[in-house]
N, C-alpha and C positions, 0 to 999 in steps of 0.2 A: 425591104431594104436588104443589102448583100452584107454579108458579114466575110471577110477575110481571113483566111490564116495560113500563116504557111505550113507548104507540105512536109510531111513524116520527116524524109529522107532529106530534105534543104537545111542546112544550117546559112546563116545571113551573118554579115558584121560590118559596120561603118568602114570606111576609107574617104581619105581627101576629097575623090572624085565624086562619090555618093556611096555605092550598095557592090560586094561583093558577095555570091552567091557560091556555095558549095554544096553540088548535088552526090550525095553517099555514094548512093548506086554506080558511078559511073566515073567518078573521082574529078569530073569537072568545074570547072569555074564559068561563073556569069557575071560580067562586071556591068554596072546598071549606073550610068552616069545621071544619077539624081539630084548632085549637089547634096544641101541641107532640108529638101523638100521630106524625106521619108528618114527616119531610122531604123537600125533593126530592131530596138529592142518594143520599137514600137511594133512590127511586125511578129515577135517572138510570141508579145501578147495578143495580136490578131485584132479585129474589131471590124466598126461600119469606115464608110468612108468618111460620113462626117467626124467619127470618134478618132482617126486615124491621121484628119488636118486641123486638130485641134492647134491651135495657136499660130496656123499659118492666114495669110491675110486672104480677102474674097477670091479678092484674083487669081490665087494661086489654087483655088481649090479643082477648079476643072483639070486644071494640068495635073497634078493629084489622081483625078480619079482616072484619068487616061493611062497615067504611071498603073494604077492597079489594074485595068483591064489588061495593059499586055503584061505586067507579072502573070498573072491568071494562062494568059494564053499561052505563056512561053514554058505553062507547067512549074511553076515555082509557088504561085498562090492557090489553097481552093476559094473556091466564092460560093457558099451556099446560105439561103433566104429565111 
């Protein structure tokens, strides 16, 4: 099972929209239209994916963990087992 967390240099914080992302390095912004599906501070603490859609409904959980495979991809999460 993948454990989440995000990277060194990312800081994360809610907005209206969903998830903005601030990467140190580089002084950019990633705005991630999540809605209410993910938090940051749920992120700050990391976790699996199920520990991560705690309180979201069945159906939302696929959508959830597609949300964390492109964080991952897009360099904002690690995923390690």
């Amino acid at each position: 099972m993948l454990r989440y967390q995000l990277c060194e240099d990312i800081k994360v914080r809610d907005e209206e929209f969903g998830l903005l992302f601030y990467i140190c390095h580089s002084t950019n912004l990633v705005f991630i239209a999540s809605g209410a599906l993910l938090k940051a501070a749920q992120l700050r603490k990391g976790g699996t994916a199920e520990e991560l859609a705690a309180g979201l409904s069945p159906v939302k959980i696929p959508v959830l963990e597609n949300l964390l495979d492109k964080l991952v991809q897009r360099g904002l999460l690690h995923a390690k087992k």
